[in-house]
C-alpha positions as CSV (number, residue, x, y, z in Angstrom):
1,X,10.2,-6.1,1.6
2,X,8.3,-3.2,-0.4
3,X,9.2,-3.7,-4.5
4,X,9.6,0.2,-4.7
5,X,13.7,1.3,-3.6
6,X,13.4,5.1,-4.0
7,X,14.9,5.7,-0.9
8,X,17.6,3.3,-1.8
9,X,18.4,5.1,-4.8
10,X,18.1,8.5,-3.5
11,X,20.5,8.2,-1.1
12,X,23.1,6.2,-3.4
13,X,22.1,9.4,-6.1
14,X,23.4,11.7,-3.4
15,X,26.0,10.2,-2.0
16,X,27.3,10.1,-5.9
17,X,26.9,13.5,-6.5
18,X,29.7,15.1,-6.1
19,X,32.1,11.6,-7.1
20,X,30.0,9.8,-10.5
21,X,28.7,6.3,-9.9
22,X,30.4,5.2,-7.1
23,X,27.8,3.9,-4.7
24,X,24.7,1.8,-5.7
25,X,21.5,1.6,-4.4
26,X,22.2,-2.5,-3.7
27,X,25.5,-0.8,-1.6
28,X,23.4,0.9,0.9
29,X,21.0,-2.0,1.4
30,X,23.4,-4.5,1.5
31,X,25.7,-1.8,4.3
32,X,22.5,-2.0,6.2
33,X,21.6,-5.6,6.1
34,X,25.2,-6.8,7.2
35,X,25.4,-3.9,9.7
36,X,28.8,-2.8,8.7
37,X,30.3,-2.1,5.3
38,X,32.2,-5.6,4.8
39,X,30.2,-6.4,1.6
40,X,30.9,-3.3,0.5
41,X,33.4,-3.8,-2.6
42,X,36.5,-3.2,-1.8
43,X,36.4,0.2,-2.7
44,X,37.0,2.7,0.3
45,X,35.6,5.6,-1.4
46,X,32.2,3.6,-1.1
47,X,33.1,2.6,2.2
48,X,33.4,6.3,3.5
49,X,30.4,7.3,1.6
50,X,28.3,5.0,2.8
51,X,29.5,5.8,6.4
52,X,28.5,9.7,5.8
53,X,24.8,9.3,5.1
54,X,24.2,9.2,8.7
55,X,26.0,12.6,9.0
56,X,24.1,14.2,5.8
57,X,21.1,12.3,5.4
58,X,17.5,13.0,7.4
59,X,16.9,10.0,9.6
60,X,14.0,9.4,8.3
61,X,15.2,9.0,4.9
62,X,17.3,6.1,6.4
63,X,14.6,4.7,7.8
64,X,12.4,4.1,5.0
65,X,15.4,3.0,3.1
66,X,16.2,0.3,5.9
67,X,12.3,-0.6,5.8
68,X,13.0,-0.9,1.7
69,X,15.9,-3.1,2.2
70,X,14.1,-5.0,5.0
71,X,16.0,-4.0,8.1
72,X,14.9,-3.3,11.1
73,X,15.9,-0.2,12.6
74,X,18.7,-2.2,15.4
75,X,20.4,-3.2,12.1
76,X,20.7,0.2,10.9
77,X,22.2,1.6,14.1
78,X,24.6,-1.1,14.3
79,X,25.6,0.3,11.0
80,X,25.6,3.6,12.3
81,X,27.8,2.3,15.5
82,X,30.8,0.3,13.1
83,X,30.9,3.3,11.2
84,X,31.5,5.6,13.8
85,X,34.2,3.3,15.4
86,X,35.6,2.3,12.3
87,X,35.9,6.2,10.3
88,X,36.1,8.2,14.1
89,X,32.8,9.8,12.5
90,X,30.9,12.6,15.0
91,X,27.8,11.8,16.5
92,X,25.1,12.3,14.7
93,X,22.3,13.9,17.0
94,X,19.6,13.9,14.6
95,X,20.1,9.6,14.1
96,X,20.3,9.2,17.6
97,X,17.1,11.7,18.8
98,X,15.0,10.0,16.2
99,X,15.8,6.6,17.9
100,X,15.3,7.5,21.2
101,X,12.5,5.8,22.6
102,X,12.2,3.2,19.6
103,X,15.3,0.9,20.4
């Protein structure tokens, strides 16, 4: 696992920005590691936030935040799967194209 978490904490910065400190950068890491947003604290704010980066974020920012956190990229999308099923979230076309072929 790389020492660096830049992409960690520049998606936890903007998920925060329009909310204050709600989300860390240990938050997404740890959402991605488990695959679902159970160690998530209780907090559903952070849950739902969490959830959204797939919708706002570049997949490639993801990616190199799941390689920060040291997740491979089947962990991420079972993230991206329980979030969908859990929040009724849209598709997110830009995740999925940028996985096709790799999984």
């Amino acid at each position: 696992m790389p020492s660096t978490t830049q992409y960690l904490e520049m998606i936890a910065a903007h998920l925060n920005a329009p909310y204050g400190p709600v989300v860390h950068p240990g938050d997404v890491a740890a959402a991605l590691r488990g695959g679902d947003l159970t160690s998530l604290p209780g907090d559903e704010l952070a849950k739902e936030l969490v959830a959204s980066m797939f919708i706002e974020l570049e997949p490639e920012f993801i990616g190199r935040a799941s390689y920060e956190a040291g997740v491979r990229l089947e962990e991420a999308n079972a993230l991206y799967q329980q979030v969908r099923r859990q929040f009724g979230l849209p598709r997110s076309t830009r995740w999925e194209a940028a996985l096709e072929g790799v999984l």
